[in-house]
C-alpha positions as CSV (number, residue, x, y, z in Angstrom):
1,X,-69.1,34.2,118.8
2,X,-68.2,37.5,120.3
3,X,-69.9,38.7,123.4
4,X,-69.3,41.6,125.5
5,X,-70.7,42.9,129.1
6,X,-70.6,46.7,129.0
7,X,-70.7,48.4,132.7
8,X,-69.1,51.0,134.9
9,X,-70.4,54.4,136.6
10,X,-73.6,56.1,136.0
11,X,-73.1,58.6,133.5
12,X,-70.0,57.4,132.0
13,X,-71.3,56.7,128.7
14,X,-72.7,53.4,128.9
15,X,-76.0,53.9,127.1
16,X,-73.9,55.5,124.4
17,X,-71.5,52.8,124.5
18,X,-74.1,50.3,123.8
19,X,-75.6,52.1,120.7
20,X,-72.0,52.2,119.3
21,X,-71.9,48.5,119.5
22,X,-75.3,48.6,117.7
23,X,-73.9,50.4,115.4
24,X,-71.0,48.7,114.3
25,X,-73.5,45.1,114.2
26,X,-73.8,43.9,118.0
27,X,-77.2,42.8,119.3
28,X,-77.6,44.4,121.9
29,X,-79.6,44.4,125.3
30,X,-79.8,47.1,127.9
31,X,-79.8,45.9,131.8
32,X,-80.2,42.4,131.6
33,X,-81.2,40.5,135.1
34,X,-77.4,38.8,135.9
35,X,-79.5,35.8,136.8
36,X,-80.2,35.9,132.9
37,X,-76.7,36.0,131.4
38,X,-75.9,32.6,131.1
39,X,-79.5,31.8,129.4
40,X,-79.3,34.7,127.3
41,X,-75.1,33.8,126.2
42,X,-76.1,30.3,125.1
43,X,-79.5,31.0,123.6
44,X,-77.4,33.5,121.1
45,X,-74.9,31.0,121.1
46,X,-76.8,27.7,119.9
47,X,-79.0,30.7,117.7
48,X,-79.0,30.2,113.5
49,X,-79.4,34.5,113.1
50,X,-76.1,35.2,112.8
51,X,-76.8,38.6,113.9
52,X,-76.7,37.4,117.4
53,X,-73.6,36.0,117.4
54,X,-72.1,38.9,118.2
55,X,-73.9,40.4,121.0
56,X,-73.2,43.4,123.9
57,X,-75.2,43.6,127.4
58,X,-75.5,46.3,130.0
59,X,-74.9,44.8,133.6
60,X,-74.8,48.1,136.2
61,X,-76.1,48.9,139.3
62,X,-79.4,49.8,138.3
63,X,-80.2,46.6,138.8
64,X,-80.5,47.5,142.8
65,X,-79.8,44.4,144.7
66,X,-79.7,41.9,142.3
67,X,-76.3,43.6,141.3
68,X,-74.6,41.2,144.0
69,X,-75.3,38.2,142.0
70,X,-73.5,39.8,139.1
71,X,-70.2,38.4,139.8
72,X,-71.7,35.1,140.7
73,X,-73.3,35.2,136.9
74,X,-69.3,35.9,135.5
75,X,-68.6,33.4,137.5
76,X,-70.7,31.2,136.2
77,X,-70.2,32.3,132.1
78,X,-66.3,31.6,133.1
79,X,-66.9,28.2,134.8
80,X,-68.5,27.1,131.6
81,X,-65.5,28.2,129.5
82,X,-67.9,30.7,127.9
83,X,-66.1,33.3,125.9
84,X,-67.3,36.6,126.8
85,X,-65.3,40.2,127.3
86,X,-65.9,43.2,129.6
87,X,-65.9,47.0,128.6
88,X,-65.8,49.5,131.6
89,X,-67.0,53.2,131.7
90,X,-65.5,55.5,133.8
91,X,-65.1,59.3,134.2
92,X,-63.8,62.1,136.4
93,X,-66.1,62.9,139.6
94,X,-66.8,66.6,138.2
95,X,-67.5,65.0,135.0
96,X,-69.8,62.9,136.5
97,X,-71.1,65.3,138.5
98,X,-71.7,67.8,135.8
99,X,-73.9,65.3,133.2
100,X,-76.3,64.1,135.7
101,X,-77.0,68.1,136.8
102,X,-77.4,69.0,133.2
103,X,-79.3,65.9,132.7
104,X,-81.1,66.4,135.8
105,X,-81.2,62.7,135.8
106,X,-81.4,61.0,139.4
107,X,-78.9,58.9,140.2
108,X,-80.0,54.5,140.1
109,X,-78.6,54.5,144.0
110,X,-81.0,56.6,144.3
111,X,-84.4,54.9,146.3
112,X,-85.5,58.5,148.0
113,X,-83.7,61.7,146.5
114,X,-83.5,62.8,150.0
115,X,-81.0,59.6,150.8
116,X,-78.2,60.6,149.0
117,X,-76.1,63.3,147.7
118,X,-75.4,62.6,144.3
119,X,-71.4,63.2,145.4
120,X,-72.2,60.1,148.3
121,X,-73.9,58.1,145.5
122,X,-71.1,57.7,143.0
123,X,-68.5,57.6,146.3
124,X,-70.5,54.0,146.6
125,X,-70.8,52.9,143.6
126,X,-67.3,53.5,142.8
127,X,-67.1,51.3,146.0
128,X,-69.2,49.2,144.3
129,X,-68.0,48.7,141.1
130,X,-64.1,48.6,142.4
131,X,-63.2,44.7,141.6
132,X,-64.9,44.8,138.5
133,X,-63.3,48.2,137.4
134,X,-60.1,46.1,137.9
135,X,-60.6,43.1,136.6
136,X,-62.3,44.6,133.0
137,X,-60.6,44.0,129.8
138,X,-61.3,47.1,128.2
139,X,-61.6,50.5,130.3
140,X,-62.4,54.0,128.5
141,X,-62.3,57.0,130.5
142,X,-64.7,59.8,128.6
143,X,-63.4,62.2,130.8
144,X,-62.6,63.7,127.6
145,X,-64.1,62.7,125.1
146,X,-66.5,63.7,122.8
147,X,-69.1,61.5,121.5
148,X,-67.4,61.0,118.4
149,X,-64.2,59.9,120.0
150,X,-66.0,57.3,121.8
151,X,-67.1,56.0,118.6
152,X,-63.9,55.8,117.1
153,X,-62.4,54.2,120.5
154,X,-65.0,51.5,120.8
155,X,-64.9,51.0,116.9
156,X,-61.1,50.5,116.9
157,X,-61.8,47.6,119.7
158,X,-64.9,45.8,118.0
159,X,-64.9,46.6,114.6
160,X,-62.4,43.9,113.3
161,X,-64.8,41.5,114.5
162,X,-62.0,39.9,116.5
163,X,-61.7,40.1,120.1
164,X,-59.5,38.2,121.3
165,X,-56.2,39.6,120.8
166,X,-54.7,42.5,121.6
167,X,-55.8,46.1,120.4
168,X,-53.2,48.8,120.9
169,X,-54.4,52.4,121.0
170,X,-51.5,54.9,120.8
171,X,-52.9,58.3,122.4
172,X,-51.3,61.5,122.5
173,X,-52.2,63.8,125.1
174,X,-51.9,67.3,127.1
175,X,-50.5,67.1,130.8
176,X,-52.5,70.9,130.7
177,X,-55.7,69.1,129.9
178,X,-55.1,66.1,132.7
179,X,-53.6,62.7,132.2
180,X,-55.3,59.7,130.9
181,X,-56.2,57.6,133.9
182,X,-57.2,54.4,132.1
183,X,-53.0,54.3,130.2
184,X,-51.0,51.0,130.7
185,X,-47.7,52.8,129.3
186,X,-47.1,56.9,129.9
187,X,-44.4,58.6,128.3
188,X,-43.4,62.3,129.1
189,X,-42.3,63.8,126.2
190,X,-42.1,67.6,127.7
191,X,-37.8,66.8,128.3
192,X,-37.4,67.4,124.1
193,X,-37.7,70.5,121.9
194,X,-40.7,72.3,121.4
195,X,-42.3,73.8,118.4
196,X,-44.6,76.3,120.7
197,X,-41.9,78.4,120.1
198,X,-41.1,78.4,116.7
199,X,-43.6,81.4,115.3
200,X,-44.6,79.6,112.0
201,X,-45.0,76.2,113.6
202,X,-46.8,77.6,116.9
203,X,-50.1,77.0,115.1
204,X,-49.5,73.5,113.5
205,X,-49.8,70.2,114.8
206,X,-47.0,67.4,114.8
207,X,-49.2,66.0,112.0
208,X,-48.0,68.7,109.5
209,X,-44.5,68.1,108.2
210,X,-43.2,70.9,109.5
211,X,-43.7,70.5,112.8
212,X,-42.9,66.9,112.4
213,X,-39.8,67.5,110.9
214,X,-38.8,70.2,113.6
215,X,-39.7,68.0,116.4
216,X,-37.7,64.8,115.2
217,X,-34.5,66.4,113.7
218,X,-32.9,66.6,117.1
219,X,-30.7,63.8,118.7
220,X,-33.0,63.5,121.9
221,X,-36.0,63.1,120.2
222,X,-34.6,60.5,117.9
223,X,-32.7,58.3,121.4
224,X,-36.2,59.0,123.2
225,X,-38.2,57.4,120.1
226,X,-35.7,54.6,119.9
227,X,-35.9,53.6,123.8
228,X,-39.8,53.9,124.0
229,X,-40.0,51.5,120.7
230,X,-37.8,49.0,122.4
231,X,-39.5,49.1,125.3
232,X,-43.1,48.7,123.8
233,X,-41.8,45.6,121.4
234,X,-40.0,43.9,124.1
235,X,-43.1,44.5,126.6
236,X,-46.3,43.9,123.9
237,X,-45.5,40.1,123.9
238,X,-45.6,40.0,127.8
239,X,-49.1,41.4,127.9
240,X,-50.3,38.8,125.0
241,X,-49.1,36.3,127.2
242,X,-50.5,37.4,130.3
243,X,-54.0,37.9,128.4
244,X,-54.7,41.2,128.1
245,X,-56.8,42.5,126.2
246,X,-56.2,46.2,125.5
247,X,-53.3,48.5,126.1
248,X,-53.5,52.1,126.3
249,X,-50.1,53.5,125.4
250,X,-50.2,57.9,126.2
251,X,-47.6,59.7,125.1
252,X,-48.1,63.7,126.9
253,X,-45.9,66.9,126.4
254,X,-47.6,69.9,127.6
255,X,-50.4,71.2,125.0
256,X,-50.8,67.9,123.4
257,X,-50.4,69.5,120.0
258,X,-46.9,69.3,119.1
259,X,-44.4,66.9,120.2
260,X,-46.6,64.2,121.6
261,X,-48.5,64.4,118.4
262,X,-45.4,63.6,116.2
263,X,-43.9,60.9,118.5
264,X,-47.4,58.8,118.9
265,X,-47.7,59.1,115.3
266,X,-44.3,57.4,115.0
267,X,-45.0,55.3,117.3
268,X,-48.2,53.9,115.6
269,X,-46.5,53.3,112.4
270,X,-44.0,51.2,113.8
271,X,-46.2,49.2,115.3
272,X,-48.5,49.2,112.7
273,X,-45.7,48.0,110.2
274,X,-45.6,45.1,112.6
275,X,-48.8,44.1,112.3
276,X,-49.8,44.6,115.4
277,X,-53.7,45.4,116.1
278,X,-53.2,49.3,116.7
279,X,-55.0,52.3,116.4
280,X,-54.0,56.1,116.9
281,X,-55.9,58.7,119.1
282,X,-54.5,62.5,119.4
283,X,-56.8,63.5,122.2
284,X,-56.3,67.2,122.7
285,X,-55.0,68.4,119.1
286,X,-58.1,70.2,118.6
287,X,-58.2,72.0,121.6
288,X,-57.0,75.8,122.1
């Protein structure tokens, strides 16, 4: 049985999140009572539908008070040696900010609009949600991300119907455009060659061969591939061990289009030739 408690910030994506899992085959509910979880677990669990063995909740702070006896229901799922995971949302403040103005949504913390700011509420409920942000097996940060690359991020984790080991994502990315605050590993690939400069490669991508072929012909490149490969098979077994989950491994040069693009691509199919549970995510390729 696979079951998986989605949460995190207002506005991060959650509801989105949750028709992804539906999607892909999850039964899903939306803001369960925590007082219910451990009913609701073993009811799918002892269930003969086998569509509800593999089943997602929403646990958030909408749930007002009651959200205190959250961890006590975790608790509890854990004590029993129930098998469960936890996928949090998160996003920038301004991002934040900006959906629930163009949503014109109020915030949950919300009891009186005159009580808050929305800026005050999501300062508590990051408060709030702090612990749990911490102690979540999988975190996506939709800062920037587009609907469709949520999909394909929470697709990569559930889809193989197995969630209990490992699952590698290997994301390039833009220092221009921000760095990816849910990585494990961050490399900073801006020290080698680049393509920007090259006229006829200005406007590829280190998916096409040419760039690819310009970026890894040099002798840095090829020492700074070598070292980072070491370093992620000699580290990967250490995180199986210690039980996690999901590691986000972002590899940035300045645009995100170029040399990050190449090198993460390499990067994926050496660990993919390994067998490893691995998926690849160019973040900012498309972007100007």
């Amino acid at each position: 049985m696979e079951f998986v408690i989605v949460t995190g910030i207002s506005g991060a994506g959650k509801t989105s999140a949750l028709h992804i899992l539906e999607d892909i085959g999850f039964y899903c509910v939306d803001n369960i009572p925590p007082a219910l979880l451990t009913t609701f677990y073993e009811l799918c669990e002892k269930s003969s539908d086998e569509r509800m063995k593999r089943a997602a909740v929403v646990l958030d702070i909408r749930m007002g008070n009651s959200f205190e006896d959250f961890a006590t229901a975790v608790n509890k799922l854990r004590k029993d040696d129930h098998k469960y995971k936890v996928l949090f949302l998160d996003a920038s403040n301004d991002v934040i900010l900006r959906r629930f103005r163009a949503t014109r949504r109020k915030h949950p913390l919300f009891p009186d609009s005159s009580l808050y700011t929305i800026e005050e509420a999501v300062a508590i409920e990051r408060e709030l949600l702090g612990k749990l942000r911490m102690t979540s097996d999988y975190l996506i940060d939709t800062t920037f991300l587009s609907s469709g690359q949520l999909k394909e991020r929470i697709a990569a984790l559930f889809m193989g119907g197995d969630i209990s080991s490992l699952s590698v994502t290997c994301m390039s990315f833009g220092f221009k455009y921000g760095v990816p605050t849910e990585a494990d590993l961050m490399f900073d690939v801006r020290c080698l060659p680049n393509p920007f400069y090259i006229e006829e490669l200005k406007y590829q991508t280190g998916l096409d061969e040419p760039v690819r072929e310009y970026v890894m012909k040099w002798k840095q490149t090829q020492a700074v591939l070598e070292k980072m490969m070491d370093f992620v098979d000699y580290t990967l077994p250490l995180y199986k061990d210690e039980g996690k989950s999901q590691l986000l491994i972002a590899i940035g040069c300045t645009g995100g289009k170029h040399r990050s693009v190449a090198l993460t691509q390499a990067l994926y199919n050496h660990l993919s030739e390994r067998k490893n549970k691995v998926t690849v995510h160019h973040r900012d390729i498309e972007k100007a």
